[in-house]
NUDRENZA-567923 format. One record per residue (C-alpha): x, y, z; residue in three letters; chain. Coordinates in nm, 3 decimals. Example, Ala and Ser with C-alpha at 12.3 -4.5 7.8 and 13.67 -1.06 7.14 Angstrom:
[site [1.230 -0.450 0.780] 'ala' 'A'] [site [1.367 -0.106 0.714] 'ser' 'A'] 
END
This chain:
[site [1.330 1.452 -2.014] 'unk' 'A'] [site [1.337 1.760 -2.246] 'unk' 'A'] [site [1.171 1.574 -2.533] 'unk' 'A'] [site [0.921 1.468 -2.307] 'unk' 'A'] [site [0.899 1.860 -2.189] 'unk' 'A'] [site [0.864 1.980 -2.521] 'unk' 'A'] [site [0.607 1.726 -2.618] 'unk' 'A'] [site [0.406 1.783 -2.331] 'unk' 'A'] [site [0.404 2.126 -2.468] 'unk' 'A'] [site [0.319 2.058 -2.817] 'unk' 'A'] [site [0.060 1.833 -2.681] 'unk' 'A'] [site [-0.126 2.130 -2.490] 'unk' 'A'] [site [-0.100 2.383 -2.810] 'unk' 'A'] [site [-0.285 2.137 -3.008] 'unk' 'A'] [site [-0.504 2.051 -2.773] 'unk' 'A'] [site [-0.604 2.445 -2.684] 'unk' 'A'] [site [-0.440 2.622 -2.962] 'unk' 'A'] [site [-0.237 2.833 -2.769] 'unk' 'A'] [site [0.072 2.820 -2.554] 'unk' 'A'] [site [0.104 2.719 -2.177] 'unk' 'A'] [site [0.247 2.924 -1.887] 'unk' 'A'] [site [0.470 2.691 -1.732] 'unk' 'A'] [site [0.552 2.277 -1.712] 'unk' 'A'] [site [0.541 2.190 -1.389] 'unk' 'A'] [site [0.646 1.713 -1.338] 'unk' 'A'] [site [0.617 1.490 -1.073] 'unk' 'A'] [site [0.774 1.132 -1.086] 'unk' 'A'] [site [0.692 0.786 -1.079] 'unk' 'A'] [site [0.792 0.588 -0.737] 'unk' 'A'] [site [0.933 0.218 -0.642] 'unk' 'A'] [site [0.854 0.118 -0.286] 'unk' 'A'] [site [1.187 -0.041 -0.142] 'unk' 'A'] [site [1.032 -0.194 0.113] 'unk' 'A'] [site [0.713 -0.104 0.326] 'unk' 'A'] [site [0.412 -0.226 0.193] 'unk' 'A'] [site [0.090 -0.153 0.339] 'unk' 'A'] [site [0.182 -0.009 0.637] 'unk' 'A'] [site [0.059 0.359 0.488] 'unk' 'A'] [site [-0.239 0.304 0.583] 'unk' 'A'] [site [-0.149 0.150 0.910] 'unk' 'A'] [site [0.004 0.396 1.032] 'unk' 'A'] [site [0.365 0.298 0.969] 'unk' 'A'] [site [0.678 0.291 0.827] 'unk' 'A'] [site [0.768 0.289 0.420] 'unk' 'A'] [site [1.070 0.353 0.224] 'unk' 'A'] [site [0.996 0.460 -0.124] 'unk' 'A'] [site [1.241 0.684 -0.349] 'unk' 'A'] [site [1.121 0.856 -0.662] 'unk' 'A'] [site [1.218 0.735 -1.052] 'unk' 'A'] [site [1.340 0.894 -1.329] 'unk' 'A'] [site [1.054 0.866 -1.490] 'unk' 'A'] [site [0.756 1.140 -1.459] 'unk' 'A'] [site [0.457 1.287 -1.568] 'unk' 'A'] [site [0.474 1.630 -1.720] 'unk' 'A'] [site [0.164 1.897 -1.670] 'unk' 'A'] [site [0.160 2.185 -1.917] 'unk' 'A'] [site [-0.126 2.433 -1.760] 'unk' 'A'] [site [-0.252 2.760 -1.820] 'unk' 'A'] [site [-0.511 3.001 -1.601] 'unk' 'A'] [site [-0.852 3.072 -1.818] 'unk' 'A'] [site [-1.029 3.403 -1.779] 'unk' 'A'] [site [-1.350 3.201 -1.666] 'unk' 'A'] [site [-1.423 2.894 -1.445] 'unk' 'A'] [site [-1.393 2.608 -1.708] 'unk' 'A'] [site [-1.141 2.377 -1.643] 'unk' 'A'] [site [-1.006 2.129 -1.930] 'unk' 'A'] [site [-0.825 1.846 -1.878] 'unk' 'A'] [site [-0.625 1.649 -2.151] 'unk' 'A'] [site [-0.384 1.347 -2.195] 'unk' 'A'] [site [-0.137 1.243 -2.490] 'unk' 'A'] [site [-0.283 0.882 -2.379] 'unk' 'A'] [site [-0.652 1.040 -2.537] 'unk' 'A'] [site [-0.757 1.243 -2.804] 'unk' 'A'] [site [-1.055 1.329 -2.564] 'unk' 'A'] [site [-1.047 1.681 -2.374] 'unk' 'A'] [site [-1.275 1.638 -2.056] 'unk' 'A'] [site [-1.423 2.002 -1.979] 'unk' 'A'] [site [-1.587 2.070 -1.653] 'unk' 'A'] [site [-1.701 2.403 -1.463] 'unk' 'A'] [site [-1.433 2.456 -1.140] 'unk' 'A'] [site [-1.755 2.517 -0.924] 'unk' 'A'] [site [-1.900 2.175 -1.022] 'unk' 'A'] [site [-1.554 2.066 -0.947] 'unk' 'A'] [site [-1.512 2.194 -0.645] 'unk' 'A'] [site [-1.866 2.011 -0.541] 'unk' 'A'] [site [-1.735 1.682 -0.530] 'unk' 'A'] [site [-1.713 1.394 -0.714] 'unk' 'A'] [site [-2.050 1.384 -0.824] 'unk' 'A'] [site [-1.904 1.680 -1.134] 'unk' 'A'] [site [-1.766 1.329 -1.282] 'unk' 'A'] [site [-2.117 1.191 -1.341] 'unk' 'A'] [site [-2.129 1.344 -1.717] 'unk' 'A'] [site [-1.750 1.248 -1.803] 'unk' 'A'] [site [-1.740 0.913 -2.002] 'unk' 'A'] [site [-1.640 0.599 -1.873] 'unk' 'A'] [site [-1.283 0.671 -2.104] 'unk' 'A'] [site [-1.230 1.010 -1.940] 'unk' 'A'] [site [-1.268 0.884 -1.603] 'unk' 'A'] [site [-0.857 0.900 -1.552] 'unk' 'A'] [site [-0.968 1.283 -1.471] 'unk' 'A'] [site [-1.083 1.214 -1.153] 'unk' 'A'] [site [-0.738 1.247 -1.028] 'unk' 'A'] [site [-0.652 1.620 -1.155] 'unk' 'A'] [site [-0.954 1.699 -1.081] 'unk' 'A'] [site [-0.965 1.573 -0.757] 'unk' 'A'] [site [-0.693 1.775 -0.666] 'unk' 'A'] [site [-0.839 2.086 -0.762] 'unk' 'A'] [site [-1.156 1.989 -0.522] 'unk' 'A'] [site [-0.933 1.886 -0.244] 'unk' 'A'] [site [-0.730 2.208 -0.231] 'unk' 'A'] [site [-1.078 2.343 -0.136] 'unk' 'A'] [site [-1.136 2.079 0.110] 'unk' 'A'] [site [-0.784 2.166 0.314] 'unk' 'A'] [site [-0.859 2.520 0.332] 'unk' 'A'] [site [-0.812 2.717 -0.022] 'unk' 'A'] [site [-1.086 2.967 -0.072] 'unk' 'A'] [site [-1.153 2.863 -0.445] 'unk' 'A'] [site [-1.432 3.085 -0.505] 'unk' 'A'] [site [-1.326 3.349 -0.756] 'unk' 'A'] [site [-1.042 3.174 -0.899] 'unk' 'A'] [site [-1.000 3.121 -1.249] 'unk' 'A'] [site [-1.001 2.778 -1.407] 'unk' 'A'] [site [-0.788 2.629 -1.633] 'unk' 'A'] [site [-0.656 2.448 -1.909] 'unk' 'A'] [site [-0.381 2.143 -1.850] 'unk' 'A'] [site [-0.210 1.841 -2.075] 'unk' 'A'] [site [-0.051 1.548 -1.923] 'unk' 'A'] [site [0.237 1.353 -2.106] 'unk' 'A'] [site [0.444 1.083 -1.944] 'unk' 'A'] [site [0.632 0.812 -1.906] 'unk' 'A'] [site [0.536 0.654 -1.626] 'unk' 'A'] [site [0.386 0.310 -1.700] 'unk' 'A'] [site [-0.004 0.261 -1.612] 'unk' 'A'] [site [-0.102 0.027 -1.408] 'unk' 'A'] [site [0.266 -0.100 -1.362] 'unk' 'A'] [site [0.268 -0.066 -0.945] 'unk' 'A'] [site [0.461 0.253 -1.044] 'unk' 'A'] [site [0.211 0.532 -0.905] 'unk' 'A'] [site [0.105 0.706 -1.215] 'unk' 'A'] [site [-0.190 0.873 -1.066] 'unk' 'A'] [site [0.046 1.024 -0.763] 'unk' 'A'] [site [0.247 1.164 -1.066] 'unk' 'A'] [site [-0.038 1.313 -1.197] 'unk' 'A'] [site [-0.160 1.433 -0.866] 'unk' 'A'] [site [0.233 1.566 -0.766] 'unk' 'A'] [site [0.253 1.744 -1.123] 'unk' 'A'] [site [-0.111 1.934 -1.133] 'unk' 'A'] [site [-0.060 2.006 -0.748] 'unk' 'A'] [site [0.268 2.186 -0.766] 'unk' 'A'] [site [0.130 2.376 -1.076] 'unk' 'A'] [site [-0.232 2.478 -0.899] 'unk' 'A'] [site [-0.034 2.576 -0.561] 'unk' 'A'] [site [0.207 2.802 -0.763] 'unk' 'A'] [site [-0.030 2.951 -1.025] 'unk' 'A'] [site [-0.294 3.032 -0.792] 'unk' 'A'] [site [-0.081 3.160 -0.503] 'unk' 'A'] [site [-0.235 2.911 -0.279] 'unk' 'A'] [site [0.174 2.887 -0.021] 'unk' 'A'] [site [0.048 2.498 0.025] 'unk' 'A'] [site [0.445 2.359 0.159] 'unk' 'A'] [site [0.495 1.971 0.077] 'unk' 'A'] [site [0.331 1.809 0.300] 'unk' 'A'] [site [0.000 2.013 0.282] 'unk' 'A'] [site [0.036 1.900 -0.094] 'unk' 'A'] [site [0.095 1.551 0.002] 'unk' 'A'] [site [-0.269 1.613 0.186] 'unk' 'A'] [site [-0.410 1.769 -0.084] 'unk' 'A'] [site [-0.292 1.474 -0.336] 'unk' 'A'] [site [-0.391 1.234 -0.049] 'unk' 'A'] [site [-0.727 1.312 -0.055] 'unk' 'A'] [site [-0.807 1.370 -0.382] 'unk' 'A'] [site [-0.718 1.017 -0.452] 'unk' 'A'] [site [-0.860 0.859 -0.124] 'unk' 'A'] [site [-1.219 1.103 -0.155] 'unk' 'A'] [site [-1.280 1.184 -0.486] 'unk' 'A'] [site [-1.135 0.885 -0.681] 'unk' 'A'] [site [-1.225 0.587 -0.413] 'unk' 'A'] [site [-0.904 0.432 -0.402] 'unk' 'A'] [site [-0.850 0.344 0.009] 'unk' 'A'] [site [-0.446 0.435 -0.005] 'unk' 'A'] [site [-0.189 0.557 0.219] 'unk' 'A'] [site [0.046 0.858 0.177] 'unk' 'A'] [site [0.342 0.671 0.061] 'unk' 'A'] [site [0.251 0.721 -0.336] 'unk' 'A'] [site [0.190 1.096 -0.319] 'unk' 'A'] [site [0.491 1.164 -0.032] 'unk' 'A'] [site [0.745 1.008 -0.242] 'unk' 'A'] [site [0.632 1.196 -0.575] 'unk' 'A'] [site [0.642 1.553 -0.379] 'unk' 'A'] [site [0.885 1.527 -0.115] 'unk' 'A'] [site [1.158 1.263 -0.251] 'unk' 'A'] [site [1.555 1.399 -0.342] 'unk' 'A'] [site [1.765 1.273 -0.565] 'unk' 'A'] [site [2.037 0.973 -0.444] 'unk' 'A'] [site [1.795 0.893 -0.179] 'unk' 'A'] [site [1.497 0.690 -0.045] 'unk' 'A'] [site [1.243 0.852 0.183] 'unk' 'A'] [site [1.194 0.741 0.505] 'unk' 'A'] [site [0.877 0.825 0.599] 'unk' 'A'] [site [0.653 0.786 0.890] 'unk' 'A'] [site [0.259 0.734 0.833] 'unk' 'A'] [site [0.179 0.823 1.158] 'unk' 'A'] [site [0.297 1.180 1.193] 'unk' 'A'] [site [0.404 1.225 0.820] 'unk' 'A'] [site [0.735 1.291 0.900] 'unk' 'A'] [site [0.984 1.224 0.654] 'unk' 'A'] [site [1.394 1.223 0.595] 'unk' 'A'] [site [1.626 1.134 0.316] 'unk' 'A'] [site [1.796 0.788 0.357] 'unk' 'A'] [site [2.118 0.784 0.089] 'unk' 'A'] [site [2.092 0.433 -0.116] 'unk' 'A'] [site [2.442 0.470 -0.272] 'unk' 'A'] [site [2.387 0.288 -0.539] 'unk' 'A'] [site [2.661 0.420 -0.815] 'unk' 'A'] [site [2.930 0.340 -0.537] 'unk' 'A'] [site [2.821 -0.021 -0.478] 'unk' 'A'] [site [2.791 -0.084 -0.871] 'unk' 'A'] [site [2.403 -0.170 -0.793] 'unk' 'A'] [site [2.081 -0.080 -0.954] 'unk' 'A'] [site [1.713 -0.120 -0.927] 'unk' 'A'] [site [1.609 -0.300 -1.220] 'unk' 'A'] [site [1.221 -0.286 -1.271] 'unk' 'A'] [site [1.044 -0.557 -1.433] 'unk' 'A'] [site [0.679 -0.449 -1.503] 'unk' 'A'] [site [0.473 -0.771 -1.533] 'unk' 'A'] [site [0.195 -0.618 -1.744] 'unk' 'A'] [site [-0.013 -0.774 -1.530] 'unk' 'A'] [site [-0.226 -0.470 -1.459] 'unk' 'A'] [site [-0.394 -0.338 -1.098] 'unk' 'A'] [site [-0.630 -0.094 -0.963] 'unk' 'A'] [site [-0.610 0.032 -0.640] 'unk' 'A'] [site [-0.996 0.141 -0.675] 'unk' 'A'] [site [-1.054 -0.223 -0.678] 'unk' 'A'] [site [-1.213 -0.414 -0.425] 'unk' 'A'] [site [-0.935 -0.629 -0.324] 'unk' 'A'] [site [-0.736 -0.389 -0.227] 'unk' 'A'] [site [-1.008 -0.229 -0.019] 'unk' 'A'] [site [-1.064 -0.573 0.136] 'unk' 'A'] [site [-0.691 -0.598 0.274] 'unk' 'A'] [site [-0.710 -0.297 0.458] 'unk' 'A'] [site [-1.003 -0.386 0.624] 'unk' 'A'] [site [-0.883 -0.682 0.752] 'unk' 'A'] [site [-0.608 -0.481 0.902] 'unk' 'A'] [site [-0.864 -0.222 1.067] 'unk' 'A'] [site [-1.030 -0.530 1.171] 'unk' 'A'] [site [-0.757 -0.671 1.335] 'unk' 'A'] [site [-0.668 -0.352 1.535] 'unk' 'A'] [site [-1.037 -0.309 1.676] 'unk' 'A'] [site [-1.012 -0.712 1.801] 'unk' 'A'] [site [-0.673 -0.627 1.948] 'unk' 'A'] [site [-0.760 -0.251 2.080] 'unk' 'A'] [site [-0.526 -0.083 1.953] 'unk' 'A'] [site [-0.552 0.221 1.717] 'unk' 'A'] [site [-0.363 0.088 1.405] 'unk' 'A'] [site [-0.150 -0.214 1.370] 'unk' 'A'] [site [0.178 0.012 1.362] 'unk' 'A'] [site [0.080 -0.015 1.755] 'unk' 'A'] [site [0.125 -0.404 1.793] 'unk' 'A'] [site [0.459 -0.558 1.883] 'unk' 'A'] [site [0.552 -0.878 1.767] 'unk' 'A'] [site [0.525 -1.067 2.124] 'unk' 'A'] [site [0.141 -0.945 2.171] 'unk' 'A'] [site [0.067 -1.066 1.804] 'unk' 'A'] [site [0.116 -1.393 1.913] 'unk' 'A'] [site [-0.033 -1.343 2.214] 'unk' 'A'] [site [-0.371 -1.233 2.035] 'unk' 'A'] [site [-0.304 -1.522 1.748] 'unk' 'A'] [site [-0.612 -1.713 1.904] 'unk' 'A'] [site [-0.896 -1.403 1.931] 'unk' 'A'] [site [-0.780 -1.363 1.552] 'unk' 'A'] [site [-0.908 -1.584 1.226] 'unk' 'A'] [site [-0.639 -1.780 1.036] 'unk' 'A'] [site [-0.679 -1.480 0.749] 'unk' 'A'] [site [-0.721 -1.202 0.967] 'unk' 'A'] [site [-0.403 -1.282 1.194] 'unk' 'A'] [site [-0.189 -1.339 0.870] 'unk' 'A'] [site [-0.290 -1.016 0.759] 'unk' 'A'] [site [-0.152 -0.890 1.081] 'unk' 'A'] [site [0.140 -1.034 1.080] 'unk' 'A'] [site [0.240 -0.919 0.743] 'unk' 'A'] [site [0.205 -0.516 0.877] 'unk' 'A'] [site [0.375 -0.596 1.183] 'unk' 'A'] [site [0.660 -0.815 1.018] 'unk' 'A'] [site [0.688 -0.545 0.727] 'unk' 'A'] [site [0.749 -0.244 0.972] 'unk' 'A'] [site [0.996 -0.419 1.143] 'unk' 'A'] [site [1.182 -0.490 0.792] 'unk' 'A'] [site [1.129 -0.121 0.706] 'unk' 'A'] [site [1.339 -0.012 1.011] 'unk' 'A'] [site [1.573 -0.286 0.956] 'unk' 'A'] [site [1.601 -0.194 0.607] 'unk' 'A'] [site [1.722 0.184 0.685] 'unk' 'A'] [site [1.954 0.076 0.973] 'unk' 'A'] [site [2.148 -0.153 0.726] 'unk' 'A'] [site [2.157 0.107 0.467] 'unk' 'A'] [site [2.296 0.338 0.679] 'unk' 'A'] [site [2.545 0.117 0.864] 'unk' 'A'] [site [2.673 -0.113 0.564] 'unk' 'A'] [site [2.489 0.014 0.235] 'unk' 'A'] [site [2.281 -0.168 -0.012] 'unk' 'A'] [site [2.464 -0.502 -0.020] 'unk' 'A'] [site [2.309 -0.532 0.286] 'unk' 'A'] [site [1.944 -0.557 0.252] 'unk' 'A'] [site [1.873 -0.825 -0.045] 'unk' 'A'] [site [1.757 -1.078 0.206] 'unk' 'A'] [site [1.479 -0.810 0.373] 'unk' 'A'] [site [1.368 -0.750 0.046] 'unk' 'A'] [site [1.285 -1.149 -0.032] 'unk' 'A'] [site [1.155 -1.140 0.369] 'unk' 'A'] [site [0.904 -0.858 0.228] 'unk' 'A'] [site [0.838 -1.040 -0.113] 'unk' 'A'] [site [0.743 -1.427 0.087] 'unk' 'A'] [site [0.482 -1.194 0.328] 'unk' 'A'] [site [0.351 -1.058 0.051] 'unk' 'A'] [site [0.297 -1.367 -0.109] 'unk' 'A'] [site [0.195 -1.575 0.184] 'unk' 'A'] [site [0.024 -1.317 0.444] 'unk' 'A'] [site [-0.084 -1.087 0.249] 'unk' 'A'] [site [-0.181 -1.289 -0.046] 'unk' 'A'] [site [-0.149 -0.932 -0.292] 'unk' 'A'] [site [0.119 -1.140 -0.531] 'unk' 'A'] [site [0.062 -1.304 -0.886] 'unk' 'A'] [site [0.197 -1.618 -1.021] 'unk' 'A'] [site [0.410 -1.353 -1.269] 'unk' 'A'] [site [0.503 -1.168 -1.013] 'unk' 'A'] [site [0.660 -1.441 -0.815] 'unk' 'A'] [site [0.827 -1.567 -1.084] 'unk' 'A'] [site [1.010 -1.283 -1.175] 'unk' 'A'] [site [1.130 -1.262 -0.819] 'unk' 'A'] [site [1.275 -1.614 -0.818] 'unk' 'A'] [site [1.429 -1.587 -1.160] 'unk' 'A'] [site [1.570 -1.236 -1.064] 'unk' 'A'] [site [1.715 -1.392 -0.707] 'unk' 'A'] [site [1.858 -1.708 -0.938] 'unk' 'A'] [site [2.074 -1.551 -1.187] 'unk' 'A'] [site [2.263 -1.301 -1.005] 'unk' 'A'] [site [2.022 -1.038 -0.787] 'unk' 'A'] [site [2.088 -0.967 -0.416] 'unk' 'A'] [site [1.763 -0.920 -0.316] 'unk' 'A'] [site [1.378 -0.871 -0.534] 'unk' 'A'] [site [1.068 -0.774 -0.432] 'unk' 'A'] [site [0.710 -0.686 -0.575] 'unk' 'A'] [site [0.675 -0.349 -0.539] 'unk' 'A'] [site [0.326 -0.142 -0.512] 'unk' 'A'] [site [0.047 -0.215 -0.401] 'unk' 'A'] [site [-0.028 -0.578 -0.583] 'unk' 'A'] [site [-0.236 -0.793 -0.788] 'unk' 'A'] [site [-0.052 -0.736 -1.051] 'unk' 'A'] [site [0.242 -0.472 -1.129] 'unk' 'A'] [site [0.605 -0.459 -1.069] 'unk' 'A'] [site [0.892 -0.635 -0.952] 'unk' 'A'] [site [1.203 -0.430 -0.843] 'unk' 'A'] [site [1.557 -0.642 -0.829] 'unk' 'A'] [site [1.852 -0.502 -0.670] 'unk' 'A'] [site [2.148 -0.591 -0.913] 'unk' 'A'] [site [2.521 -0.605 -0.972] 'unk' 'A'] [site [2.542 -0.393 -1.266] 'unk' 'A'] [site [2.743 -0.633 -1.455] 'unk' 'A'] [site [2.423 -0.946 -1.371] 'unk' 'A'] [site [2.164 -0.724 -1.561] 'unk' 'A'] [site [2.138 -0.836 -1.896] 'unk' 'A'] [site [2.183 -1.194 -1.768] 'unk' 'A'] [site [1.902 -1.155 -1.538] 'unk' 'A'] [site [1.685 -0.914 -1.788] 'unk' 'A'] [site [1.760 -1.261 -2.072] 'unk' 'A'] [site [1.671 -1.546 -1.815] 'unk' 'A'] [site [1.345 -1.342 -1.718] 'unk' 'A'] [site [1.255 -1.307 -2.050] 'unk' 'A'] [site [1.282 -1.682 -2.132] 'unk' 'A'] [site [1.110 -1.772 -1.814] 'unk' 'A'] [site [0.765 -1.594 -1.911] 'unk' 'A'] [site [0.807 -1.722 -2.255] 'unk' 'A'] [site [0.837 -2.043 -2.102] 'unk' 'A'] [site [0.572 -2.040 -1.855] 'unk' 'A'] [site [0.344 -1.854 -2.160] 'unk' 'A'] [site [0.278 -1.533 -1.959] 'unk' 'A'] [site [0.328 -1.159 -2.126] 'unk' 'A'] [site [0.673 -1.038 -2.226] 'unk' 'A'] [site [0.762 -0.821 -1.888] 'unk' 'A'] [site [0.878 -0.503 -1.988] 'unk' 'A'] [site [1.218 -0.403 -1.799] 'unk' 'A'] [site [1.435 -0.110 -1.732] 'unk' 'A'] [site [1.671 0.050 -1.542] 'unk' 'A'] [site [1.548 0.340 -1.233] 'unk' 'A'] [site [1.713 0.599 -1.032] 'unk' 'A'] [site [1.661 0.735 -0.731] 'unk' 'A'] [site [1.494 1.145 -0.830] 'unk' 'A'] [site [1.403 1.452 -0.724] 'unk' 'A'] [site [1.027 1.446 -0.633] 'unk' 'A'] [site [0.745 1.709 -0.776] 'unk' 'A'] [site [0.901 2.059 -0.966] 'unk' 'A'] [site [0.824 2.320 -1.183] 'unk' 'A'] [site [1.023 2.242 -1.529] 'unk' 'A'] [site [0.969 2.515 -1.769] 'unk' 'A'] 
END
């Protein structure tokens, strides 16, 4: 992670020709289990990786505000005011520089949640990382996490963590267009290291849930498809309203409100695709809750069979899997993983395979022959930790 510090910093002197103030990071996150209940109002249990994205920033004496990435040579320069009036300040940026939507975002959305922005100074800030794009991983919460820890401390804003997890929230639901939950930006900011982060969507509360990992000789081997996603996209936007559908037809105010027995009550006032959708919230919560009882009673041994559970209603009810994707997970299960999942929010993206330490080259080899085999992209795969979430690092 120093290298990447210093880089970052190298990256903003040549960018601006002068030195930053501070490095502030936020990581990357894997979603145990939990997925797309955010947005329904439910229950998710992420954990933040060791991998992050770095922000180097400095405060200008005037209201520009310049935005760079070691993924572009381009610099994408904007006034804060035009900033600050939406997303509409994005019109001019080219199509390549539209990744700045998500800093810059979270500058406007600091305004939106109550910081008087008028008469602040803008600013100058370079992104480095290594958190894959487009990998299910959440790179834009990193980028979010890092720029909003650096805006709330540079410009004396006192935003705590879960006014930040708003901030980041709506930058990336208002000003970008992607329809998410919370459970991206809450387990960048407010994850801790050696634990997942049980997290409610209703109320946003949140509390550490140890995965003891090192102890059980387990890890969470990723295996990034390179099968890429956007969350901006319209299927995505299409699964959650189906759910919001669903909960109107069954009067409730989000699906995180329907038990099991009154699902199947309501299965006939439902369409076939409409009540799977349903099913898969309703079933996923449940796994969620049964995920951090078993954790805490018996430890991570425990759960591999909730995590396939999650994987098949992702597949099947949700229909937010790939061919890839599913592949991996069998492949992973068949040569020596307790449990594997896709992780994120689908189409594309991640699997995540809990495994004996001693199984993972074994499983990391047969992967790799499968996809050869079945003529798909080499997966990329490595090794993640549970982290500390969003920081100042230099």
């Amino acid at each position: 992670m120093s290298e990447l510090v210093d880089e970052t910093r190298t990256g903003f002197e040549r960018r601006y020709s002068y030195a930053p103030s501070g490095i502030w990071s936020a990581p990357g996150r894997v979603n145990l289990i939990g997925e797309h209940t955010d947005y329904n109002e439910g229950f998710v249990l992420p954990f933040a990786i060791d991998r992050r994205t770095f922000a180097a920033l400095a405060l200008r004496d005037d209201d520009i505000v310049r935005v760079s990435s070691a993924a572009s040579d381009d610099v994408v320069e904007v006034r804060l005011a035009d900033v600050t009036a939406g997303a509409s300040s994005l019109a001019a940026v080219p199509a390549d520089g539209r990744w700045a939507g998500y800093p810059l975002g979270v500058a406007w959305a600091f305004g939106q949640l109550g910081a008087d922005l008028a008469g602040l100074p803008g600013f100058d800030v370079h992104f480095d990382s290594d958190v894959p794009i487009g990998a299910g991983l959440s790179s834009s919460a990193a980028i979010e996490g890092a720029l909003a820890v650096a805006l709330n401390e540079v410009w004396r804003l006192g935003f705590d963590g879960a006014r930040l997890v708003d901030v980041c929230h709506r930058a990336e639901n208002d000003f970008v267009g992607a329809p998410t939950g919370i459970l991206d930006q809450s387990a960048s900011l407010l994850s801790q290291e050696g634990a997942a982060l049980f997290l409610d969507c209703r109320d946003g509360s949140s509390e550490p849930v140890d995965l003891r990992l090192e102890e059980s000789e387990l890890a969470i081997l990723v295996i990034d498809t390179k099968v890429t996603h956007d969350h901006a996209s319209g299927d995505y936007a299409a699964r959650r309203a189906s759910c919001e559908a669903a909960a109107r037809e069954l009067g409730v105010r989000a699906l995180r409100d329907v038990t099991w027995p009154q699902l199947l009550e309501a299965r006939d006032r439902l369409d076939g695709v409409t009540y799977r959708r349903a099913r898969h919230i309703v079933t996923e919560n449940q796994r969620v809750l049964d995920t951090v009882a078993a954790l805490r009673a018996d430890g991570p041994d425990a759960i591999g069979d909730l995590m396939f559970a999650s994987h098949r209603s992702m597949r099947d009810d949700f229909e937010i899997s790939t061919p890839e994707l599913d592949l991996a997970v069998e492949i992973a299960l068949n040569y020596g993983a307790i449990g594997a999942r896709m992780t994120g929010g689908g189409f594309g993206g991640s699997v995540i395979a809990l495994t004996p330490v001693a199984a993972i080259t074994h499983v990391q080899v047969a992967i790799d022959g499968a996809f050869a085999e079945h003529g798909y992209t080499g997966p990329e795969m490595f090794l993640v930790w549970p982290s500390q979430g969003a920081r100042r690092d230099r």
